[in-house]
C-alpha positions as CSV (number, residue, x, y, z in Angstrom):
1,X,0.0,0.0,0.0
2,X,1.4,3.5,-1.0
3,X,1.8,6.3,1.9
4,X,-1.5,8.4,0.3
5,X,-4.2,5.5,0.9
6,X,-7.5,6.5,0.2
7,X,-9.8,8.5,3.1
8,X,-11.7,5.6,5.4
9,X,-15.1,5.6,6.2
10,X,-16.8,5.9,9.5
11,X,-18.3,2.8,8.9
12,X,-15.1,0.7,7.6
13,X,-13.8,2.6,10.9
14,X,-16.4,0.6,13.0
15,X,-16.5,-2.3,10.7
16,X,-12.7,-2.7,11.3
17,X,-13.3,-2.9,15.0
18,X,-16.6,-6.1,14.2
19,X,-14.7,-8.7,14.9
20,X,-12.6,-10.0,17.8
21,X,-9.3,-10.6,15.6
22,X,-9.1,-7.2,13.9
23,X,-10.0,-5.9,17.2
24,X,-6.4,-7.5,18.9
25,X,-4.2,-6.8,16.1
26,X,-5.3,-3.3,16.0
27,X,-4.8,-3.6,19.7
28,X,-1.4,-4.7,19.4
29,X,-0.4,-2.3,16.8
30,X,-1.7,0.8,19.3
31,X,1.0,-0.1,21.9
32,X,3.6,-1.4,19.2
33,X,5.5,1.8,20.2
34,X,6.0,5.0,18.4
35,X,7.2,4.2,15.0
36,X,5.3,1.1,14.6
37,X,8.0,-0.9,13.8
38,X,6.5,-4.5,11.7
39,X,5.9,-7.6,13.6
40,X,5.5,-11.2,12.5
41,X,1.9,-12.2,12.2
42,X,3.1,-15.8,14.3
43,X,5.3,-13.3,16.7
44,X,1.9,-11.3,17.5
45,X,0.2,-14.2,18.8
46,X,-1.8,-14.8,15.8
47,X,-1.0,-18.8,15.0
48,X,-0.4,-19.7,19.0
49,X,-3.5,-21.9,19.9
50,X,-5.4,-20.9,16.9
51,X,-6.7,-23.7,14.4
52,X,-6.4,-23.8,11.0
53,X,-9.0,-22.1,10.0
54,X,-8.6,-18.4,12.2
55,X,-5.2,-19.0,10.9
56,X,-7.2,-19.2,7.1
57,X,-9.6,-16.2,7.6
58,X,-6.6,-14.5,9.2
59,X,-4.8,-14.2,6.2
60,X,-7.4,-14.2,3.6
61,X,-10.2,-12.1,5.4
62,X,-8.9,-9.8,8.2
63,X,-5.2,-8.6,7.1
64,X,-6.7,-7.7,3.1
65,X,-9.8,-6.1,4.8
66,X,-7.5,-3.6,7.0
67,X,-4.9,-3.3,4.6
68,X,-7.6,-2.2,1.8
69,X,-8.7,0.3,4.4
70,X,-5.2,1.8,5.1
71,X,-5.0,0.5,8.6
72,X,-2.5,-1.4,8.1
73,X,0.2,-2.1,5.7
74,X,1.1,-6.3,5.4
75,X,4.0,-7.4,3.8
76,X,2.9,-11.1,2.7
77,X,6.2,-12.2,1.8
78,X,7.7,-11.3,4.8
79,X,4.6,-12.3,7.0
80,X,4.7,-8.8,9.0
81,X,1.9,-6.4,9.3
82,X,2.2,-2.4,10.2
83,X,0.5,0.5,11.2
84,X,-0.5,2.4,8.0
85,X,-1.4,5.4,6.7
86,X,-4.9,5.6,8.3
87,X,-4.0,4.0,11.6
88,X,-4.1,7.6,13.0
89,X,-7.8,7.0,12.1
90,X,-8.6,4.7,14.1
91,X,-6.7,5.6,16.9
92,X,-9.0,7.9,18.9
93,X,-11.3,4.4,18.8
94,X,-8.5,2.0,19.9
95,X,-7.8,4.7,22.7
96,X,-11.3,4.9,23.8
97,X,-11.9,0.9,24.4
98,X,-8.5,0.9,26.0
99,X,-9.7,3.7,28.2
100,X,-13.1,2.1,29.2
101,X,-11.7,-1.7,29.2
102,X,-13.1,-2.6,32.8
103,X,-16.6,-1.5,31.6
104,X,-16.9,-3.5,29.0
105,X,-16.7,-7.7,27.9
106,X,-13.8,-9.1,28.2
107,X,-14.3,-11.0,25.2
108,X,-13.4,-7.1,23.5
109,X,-9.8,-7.4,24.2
């Protein structure tokens, strides 16, 4: 994905955030430190105790969905994922479940 990725959506925003999956790996990317260095997708707790098909919908459903939206930016051949050029985007979100974790399910984080 180029640096000038397209403006997201409020509801690719909160679309983004549907399932428990995206949810974590935006999670981990939030408090991946300041210049969002990549991560392996097996390093980030994505394959550990996982079968074979989250691993699947992993690859094929979540990672193309937030790279198509800018959120992230996967290299495939490398098997890392980073923050991309509308993480900023979603930020203010990410910050806001963070923020109110205790009140709600855990099943969120």
């Amino acid at each position: 994905m180029d640096s000038k990725a397209r403006p997201i959506l409020p509801d690719e925003l909160l679309g983004a955030l549907a399932d428990v999956e995206r949810r974590k790996l935006l999670f981990e990317l939030l408090t991946d430190g300041p210049r969002a260095e990549p991560f392996t997708i097996a390093d980030g707790g994505r394959s550990e105790g996982k079968s074979r098909s989250n691993g699947v919908r992993m690859y094929h459903v979540h990672l193309p969905k937030l790279a198509d939206y800018g959120l992230i930016e996967w290299d495939r051949e490398n098997d890392e994922v980073r923050r991309g050029p509308n993480f900023d985007e979603m930020r203010p979100l990410l910050e806001l479940l963070v923020a109110n974790e205790d009140e709600l399910p855990a099943e969120w984080f």
